[in-house]
C-alpha positions as CSV (number, residue, x, y, z in Angstrom):
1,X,-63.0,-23.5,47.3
2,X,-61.5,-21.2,50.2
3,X,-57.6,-22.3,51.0
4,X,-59.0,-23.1,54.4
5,X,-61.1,-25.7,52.9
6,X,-58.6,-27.2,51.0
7,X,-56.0,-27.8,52.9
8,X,-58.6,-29.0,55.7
9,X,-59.0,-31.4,53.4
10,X,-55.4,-32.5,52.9
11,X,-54.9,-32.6,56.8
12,X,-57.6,-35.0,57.4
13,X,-55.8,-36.9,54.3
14,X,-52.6,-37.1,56.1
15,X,-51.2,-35.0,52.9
16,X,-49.3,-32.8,55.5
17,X,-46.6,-35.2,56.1
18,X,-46.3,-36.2,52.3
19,X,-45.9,-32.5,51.4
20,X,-43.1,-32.3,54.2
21,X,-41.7,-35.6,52.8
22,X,-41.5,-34.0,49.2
23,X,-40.7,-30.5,50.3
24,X,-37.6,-31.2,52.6
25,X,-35.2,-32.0,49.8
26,X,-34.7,-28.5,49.1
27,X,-36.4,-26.6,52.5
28,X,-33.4,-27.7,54.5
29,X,-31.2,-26.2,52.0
30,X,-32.6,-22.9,52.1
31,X,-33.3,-23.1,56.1
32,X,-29.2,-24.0,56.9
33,X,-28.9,-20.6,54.6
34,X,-31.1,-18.3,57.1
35,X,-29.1,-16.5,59.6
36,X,-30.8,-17.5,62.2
37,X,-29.2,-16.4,65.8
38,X,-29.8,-18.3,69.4
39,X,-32.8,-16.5,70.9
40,X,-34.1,-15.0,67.7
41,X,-38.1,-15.1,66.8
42,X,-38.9,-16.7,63.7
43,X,-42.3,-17.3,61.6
44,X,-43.1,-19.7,59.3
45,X,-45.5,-18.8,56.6
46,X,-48.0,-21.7,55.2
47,X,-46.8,-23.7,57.6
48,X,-48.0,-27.3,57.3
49,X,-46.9,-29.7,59.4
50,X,-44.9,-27.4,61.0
51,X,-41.6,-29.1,60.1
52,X,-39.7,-25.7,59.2
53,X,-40.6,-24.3,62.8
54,X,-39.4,-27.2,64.4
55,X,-36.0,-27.6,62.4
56,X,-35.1,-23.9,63.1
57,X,-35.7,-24.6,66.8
58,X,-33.8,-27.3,66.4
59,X,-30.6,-26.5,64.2
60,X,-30.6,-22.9,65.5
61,X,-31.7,-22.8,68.6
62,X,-34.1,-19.8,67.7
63,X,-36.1,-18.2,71.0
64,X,-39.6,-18.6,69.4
65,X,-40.8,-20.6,66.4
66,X,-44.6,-19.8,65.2
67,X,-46.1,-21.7,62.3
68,X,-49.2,-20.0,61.0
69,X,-51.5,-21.4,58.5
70,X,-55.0,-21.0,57.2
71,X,-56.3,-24.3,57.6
72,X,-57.3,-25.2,61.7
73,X,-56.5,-28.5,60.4
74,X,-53.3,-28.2,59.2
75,X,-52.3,-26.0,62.5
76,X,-53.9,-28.9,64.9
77,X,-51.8,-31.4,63.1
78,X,-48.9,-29.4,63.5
79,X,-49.4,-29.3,67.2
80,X,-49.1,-32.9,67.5
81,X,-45.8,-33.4,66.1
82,X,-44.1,-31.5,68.4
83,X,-43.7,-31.1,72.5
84,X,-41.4,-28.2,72.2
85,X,-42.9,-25.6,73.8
86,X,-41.3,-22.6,72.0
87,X,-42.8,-24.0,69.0
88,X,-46.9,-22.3,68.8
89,X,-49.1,-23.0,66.0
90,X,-51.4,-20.1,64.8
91,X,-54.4,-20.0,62.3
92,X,-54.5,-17.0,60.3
93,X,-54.7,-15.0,56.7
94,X,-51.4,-13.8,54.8
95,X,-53.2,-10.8,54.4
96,X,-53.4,-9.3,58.3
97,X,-50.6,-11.6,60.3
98,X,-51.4,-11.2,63.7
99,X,-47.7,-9.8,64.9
100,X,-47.0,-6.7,65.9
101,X,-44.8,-4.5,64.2
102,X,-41.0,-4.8,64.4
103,X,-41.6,-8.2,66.2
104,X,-40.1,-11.3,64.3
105,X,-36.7,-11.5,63.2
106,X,-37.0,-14.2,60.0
107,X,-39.7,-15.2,58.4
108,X,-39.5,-18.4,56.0
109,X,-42.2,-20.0,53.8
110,X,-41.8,-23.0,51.4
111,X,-44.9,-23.8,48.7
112,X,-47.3,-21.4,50.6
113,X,-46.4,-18.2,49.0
114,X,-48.6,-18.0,45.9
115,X,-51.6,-19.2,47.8
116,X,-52.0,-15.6,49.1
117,X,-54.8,-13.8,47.9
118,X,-53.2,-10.6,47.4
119,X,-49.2,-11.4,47.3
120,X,-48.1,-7.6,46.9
121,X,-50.0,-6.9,50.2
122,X,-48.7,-9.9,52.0
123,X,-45.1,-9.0,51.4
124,X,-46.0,-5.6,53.0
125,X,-47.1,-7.7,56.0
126,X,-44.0,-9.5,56.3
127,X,-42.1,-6.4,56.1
128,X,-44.2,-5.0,59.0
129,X,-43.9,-7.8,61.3
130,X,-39.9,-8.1,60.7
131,X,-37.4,-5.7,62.2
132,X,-34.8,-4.0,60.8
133,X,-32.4,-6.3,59.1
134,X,-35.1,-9.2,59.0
135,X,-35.1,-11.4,56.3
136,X,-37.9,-13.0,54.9
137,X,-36.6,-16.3,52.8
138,X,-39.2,-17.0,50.1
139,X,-39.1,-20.5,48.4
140,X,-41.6,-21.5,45.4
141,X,-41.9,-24.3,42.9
142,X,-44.8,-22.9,41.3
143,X,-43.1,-20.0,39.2
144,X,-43.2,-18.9,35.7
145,X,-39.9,-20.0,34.8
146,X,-40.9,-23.3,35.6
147,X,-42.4,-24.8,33.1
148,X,-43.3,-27.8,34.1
149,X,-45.3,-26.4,37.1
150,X,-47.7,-24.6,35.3
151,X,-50.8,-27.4,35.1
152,X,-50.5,-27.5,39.1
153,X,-53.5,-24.9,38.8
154,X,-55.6,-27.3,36.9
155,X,-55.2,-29.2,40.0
156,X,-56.3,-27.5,42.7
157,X,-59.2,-24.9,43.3
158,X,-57.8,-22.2,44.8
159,X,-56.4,-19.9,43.1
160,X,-52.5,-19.9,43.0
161,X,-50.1,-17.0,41.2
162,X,-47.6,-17.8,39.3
163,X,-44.6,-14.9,39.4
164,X,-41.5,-15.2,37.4
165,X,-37.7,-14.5,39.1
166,X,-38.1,-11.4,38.0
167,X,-41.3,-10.0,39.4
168,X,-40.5,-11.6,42.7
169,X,-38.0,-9.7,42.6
170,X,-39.9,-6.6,41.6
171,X,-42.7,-7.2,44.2
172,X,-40.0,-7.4,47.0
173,X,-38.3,-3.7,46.3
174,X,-41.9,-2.1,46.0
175,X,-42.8,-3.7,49.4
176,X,-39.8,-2.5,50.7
177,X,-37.3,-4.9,50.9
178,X,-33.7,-5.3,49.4
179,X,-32.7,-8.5,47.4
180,X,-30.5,-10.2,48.8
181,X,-30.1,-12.9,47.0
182,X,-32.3,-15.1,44.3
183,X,-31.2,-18.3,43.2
184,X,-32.3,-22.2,42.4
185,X,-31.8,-24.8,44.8
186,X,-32.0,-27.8,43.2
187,X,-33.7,-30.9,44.5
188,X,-30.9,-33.5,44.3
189,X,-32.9,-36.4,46.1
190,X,-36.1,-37.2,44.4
191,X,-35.0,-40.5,42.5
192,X,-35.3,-40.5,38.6
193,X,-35.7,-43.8,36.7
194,X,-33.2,-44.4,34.1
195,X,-34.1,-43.4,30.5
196,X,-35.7,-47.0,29.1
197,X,-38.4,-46.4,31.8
198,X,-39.7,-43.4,30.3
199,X,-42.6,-42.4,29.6
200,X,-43.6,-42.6,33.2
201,X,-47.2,-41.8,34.4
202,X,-45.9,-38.2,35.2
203,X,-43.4,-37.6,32.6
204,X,-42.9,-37.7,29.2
205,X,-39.0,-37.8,29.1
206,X,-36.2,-38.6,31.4
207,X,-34.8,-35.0,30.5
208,X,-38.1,-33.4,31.3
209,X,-37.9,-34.8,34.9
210,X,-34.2,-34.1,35.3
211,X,-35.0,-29.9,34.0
212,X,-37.6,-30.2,36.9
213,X,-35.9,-31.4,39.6
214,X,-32.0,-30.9,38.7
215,X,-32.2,-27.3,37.2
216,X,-35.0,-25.8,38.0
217,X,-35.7,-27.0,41.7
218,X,-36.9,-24.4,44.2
219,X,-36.7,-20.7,43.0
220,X,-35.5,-19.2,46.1
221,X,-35.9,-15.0,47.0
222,X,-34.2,-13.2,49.5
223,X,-35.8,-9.9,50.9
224,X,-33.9,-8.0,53.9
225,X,-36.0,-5.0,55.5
226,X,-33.6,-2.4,56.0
């Protein structure tokens, strides 16, 4: 199955708004971090439901916000959560983003990245479309180090990839960035049941769920184009 007709799928299943739901607990963590300035064009990648466009046009008062994602569905959906008219909704592919060089100043994407179909190419993108001193924030749960993550694939039909910290890292510099910064920002939110109410549908152990959400949390990557 393509990712368009996944996610299709998911929009039509109202899944956009649960994925922002689970999502948020660390997104606006990493989104108060971006150094967003008034005026400033940012993109978000894998958009959704468009909540990451909205909050930076909200909190930082950035010029244009653009959501693009690959599912029409997912981008109509988006449009109908917001009246904001700097806020624009695009369908497209990770692998040609339809910017023009030197033209965004920020890009952000939260649990879109490894959907891409060729990851080392759509970091080049990003680094095209942002100008110098753009930053590209890159937030994943799906990631080796992770361990509990890895049946997600089993899941899902398209094909996801599953980096560790390290060749995130990696794949930035050969695309041209400079790390910033990589971290984990931990989800502090999602409620865990005290230990007598383990073994749970979805977890084994109370320690288990706490390693998930507690330590392991988002694995966030900072590229800067220079």
């Amino acid at each position: 199955m393509s990712v368009r007709a996944e996610f299709d799928a998911w929009a039509a299943d109202g899944r956009d708004k649960g994925m922002e739901d689970r999502h948020w607990h660390t997104a606006k963590h990493v989104l108060a971090r971006m150094p967003v300035e008034p005026g400033e064009t940012v993109l978000d990648l894998g958009t959704g439901s468009g909540y990451a466009a909205r909050a930076l046009r909200a909190a930082d008062d950035a010029g244009r916000a653009y959501g693009l994602d690959g599912s029409p569905e997912m981008a109509r959906n988006a449009r109908s959560y917001t009246d904001d008219e700097q806020v624009g909704f695009l369908v497209g592919d990770f692998d040609e983003l339809p910017f023009a060089e030197d033209s965004v100043d920020h890009v952000f994407s939260m649990e879109a990245f490894y959907y891409a179909s060729d990851p080392a190419h759509t970091l080049e993108e990003v680094a095209r479309v942002l100008r110098p001193g753009g930053t590209f924030f890159c937030a994943v749960n799906y990631y080796e180090e992770n361990v509990h993550s890895h049946e997600w694939q089993e899941y899902i039909e398209v094909e996801m990839t599953r980096w560790s910290g390290e060749e995130y890292r990696d794949a930035f510099r050969e695309a041209g960035f400079h790390v910033a910064e990589q971290d984990n920002v931990p989800d502090t939110e999602t409620e865990i049941p005290p230990a007598d109410a383990f073994p749970t549908e979805d977890w084994e152990t109370r320690e288990a769920m706490v390693e998930r959400y507690r330590e392991f949390g988002t694995l966030l990557t900072v590229g800067v184009v220079p």
